[in-house]
NUGUDO-129038 format. One record per atom (N, C-alpha, C): residue in three letters; x, y, z. Coordinates in nm, 4 decimals, padded with zeros to 6 digits. Layout:
> ALA,X,Y,Z;
...
! end
This chain:
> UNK,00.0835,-00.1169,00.0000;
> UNK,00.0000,00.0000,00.0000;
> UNK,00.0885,00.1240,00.0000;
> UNK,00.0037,00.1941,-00.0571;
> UNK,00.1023,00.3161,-00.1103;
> UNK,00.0251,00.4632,-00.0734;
> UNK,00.0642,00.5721,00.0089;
> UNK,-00.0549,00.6635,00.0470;
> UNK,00.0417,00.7903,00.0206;
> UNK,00.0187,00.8958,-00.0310;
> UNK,00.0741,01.0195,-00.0259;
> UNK,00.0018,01.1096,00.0328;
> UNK,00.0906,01.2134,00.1442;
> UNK,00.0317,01.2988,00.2078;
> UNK,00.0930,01.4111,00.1737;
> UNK,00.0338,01.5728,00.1618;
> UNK,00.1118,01.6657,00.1769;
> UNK,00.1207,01.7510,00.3184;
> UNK,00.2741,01.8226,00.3029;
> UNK,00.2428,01.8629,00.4445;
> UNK,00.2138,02.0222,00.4624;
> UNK,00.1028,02.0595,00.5612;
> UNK,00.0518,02.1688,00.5857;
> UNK,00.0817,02.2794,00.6961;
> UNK,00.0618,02.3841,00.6992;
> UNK,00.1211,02.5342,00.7968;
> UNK,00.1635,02.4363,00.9226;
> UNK,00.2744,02.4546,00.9530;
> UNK,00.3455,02.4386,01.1101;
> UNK,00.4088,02.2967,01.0854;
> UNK,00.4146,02.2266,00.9365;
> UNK,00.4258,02.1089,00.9082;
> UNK,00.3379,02.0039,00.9577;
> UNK,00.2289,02.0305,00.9693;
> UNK,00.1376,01.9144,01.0049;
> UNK,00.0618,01.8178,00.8438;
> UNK,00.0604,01.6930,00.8677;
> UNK,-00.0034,01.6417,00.7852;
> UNK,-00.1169,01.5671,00.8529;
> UNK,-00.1716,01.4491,00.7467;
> UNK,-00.2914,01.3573,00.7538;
> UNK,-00.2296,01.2372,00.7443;
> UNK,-00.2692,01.1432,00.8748;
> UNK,-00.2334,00.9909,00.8390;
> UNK,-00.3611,00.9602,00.7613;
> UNK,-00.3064,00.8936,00.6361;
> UNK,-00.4269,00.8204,00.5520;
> UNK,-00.4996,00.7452,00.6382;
> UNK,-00.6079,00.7217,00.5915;
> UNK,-00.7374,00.6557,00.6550;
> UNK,-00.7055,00.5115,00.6604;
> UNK,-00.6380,00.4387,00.5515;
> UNK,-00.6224,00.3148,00.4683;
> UNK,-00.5197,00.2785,00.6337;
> UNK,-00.4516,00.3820,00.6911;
> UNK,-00.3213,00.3496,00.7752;
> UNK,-00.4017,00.3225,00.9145;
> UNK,-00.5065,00.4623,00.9416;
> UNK,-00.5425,00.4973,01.0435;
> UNK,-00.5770,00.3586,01.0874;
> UNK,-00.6932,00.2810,01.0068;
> UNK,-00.7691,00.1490,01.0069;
> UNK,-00.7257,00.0742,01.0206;
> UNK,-00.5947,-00.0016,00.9225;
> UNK,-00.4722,-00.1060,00.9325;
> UNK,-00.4709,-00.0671,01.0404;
> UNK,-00.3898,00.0329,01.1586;
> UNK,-00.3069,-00.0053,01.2615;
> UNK,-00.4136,00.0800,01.3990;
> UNK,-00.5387,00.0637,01.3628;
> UNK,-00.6358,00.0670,01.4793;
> UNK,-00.5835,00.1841,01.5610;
> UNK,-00.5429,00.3121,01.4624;
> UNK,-00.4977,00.4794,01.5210;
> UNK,-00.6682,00.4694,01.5896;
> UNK,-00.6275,00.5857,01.7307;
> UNK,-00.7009,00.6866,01.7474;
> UNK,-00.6027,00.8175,01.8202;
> UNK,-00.6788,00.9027,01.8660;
> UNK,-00.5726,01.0577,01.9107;
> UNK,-00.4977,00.9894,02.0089;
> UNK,-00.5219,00.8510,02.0544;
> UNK,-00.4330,00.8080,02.2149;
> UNK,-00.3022,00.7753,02.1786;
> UNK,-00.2581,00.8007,02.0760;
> UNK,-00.1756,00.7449,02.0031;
> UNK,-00.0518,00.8596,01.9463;
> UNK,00.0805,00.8450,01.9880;
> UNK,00.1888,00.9066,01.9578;
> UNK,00.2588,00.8636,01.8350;
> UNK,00.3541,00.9447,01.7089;
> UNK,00.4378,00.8587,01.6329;
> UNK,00.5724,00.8940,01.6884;
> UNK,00.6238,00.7941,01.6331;
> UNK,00.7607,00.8496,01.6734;
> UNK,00.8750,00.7796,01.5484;
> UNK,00.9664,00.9318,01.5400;
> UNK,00.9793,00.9036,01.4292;
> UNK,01.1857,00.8826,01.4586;
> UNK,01.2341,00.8253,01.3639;
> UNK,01.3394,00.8359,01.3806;
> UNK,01.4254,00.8081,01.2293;
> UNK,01.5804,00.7949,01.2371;
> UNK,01.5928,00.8283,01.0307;
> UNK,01.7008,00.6740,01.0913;
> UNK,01.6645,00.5595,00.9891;
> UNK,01.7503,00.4452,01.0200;
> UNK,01.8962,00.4597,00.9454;
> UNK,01.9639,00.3919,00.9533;
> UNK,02.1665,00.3411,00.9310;
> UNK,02.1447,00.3918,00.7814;
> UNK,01.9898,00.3306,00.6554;
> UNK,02.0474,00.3674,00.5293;
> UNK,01.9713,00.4867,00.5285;
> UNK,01.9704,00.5785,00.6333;
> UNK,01.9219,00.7363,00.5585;
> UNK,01.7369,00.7411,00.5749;
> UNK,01.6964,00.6269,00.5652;
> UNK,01.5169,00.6089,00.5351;
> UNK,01.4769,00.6745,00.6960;
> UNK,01.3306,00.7246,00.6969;
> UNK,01.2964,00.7623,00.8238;
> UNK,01.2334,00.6458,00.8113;
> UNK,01.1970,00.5892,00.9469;
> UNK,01.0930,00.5389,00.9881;
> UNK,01.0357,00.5360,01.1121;
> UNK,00.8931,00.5274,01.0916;
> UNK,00.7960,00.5576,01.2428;
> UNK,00.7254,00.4752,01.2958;
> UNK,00.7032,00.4645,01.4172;
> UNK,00.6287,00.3880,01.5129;
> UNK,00.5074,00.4423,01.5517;
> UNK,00.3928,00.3674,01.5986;
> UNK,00.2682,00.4467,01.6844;
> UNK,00.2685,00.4105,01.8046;
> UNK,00.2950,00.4869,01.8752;
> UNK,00.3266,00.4857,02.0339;
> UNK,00.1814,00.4945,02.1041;
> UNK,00.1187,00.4141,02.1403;
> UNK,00.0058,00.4307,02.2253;
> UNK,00.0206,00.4751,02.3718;
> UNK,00.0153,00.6027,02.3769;
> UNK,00.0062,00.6878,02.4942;
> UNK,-00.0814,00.5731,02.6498;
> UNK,-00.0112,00.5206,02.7294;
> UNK,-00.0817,00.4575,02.8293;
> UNK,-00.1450,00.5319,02.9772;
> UNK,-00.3040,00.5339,03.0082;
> UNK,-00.2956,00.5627,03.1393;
> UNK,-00.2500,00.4940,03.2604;
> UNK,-00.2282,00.5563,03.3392;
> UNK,-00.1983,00.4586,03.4978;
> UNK,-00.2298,00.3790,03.4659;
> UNK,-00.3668,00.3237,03.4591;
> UNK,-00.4269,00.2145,03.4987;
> UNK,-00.3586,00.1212,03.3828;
> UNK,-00.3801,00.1523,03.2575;
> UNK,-00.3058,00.0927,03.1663;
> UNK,-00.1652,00.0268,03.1882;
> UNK,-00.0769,00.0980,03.2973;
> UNK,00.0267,00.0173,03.3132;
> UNK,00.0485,-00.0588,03.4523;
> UNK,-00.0749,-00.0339,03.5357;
> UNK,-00.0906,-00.1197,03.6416;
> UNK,-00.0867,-00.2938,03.5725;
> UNK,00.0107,-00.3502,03.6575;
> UNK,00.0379,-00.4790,03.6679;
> UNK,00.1664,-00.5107,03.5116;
> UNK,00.1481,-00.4358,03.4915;
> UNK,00.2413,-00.4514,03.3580;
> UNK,00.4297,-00.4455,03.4146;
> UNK,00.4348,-00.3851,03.5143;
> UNK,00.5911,-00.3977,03.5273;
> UNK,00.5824,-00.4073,03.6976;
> UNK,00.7243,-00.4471,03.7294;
> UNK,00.7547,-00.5173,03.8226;
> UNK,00.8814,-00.4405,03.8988;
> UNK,00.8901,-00.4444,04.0583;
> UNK,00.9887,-00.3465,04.0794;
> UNK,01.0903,-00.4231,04.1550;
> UNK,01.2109,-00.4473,04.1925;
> UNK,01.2694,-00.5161,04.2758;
> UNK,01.2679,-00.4929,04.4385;
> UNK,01.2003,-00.3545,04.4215;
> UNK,01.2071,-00.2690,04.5668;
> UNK,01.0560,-00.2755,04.6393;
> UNK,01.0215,-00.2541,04.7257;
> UNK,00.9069,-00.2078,04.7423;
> UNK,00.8402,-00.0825,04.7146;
> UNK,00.6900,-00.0183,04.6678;
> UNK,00.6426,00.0430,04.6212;
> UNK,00.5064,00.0794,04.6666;
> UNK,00.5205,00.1859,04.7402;
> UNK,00.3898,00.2670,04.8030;
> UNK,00.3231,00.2927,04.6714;
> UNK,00.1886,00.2531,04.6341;
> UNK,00.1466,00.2793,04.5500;
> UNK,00.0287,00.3796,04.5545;
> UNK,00.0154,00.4377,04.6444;
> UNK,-00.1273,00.5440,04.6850;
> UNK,00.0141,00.6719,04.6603;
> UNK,00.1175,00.6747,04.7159;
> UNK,00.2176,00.7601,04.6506;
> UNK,00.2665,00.7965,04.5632;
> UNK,00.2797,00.7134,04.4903;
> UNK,00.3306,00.6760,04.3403;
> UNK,00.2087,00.7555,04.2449;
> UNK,00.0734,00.7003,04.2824;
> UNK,-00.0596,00.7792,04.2156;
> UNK,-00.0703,00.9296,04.2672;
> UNK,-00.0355,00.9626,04.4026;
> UNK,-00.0450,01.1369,04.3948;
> UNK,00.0575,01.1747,04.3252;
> UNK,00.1753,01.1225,04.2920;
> UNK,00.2686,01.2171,04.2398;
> UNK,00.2430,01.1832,04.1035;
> UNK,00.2123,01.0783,04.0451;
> UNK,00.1901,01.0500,03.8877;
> UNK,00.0515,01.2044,03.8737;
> UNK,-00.0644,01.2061,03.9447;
> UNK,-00.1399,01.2785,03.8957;
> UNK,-00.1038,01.4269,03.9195;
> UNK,-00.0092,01.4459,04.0171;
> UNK,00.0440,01.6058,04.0311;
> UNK,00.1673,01.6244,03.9506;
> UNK,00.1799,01.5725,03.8656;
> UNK,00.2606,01.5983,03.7339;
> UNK,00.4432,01.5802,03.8382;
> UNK,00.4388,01.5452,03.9473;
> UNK,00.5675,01.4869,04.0326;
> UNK,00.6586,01.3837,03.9122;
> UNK,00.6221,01.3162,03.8306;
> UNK,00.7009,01.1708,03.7695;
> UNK,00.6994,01.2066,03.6394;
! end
């Protein structure tokens, strides 16, 4: 698949629709872009996670107040 975009004031463009759909975009979603070894850019879609989203997902070796961890995650502390 093949999609051309142009890019608009402040350099913003449009992810094609054909892309949006393939890779199940919505706004929760970051790219990230970087230029590989032969020169080509290429990008990722970073799905932006909430707390809760990464509750149980990682593991700490230490112990972890977690009613702490949530005031400072929501007072912009982390």
């Amino acid at each position: 698949m093949v999609s051309i975009t142009s890019i608009y004031d402040k350099f913003q463009t449009v992810i094609p629709q054909e892309i949006r759909q393939e890779f199940n975009l919505d706004k929760s979603y970051k790219i990230e872009w970087r230029i590989n070894d032969n020169g080509k850019v290429e990008l990722d879609f970073i799905k932006e996670l909430s707390l809760e989203d990464m509750v149980g997902r990682y593991v700490s070796s230490e112990p972890i107040n977690a009613v702490e961890l949530k005031n400072d995650f929501k007072n912009g502390k982390l």
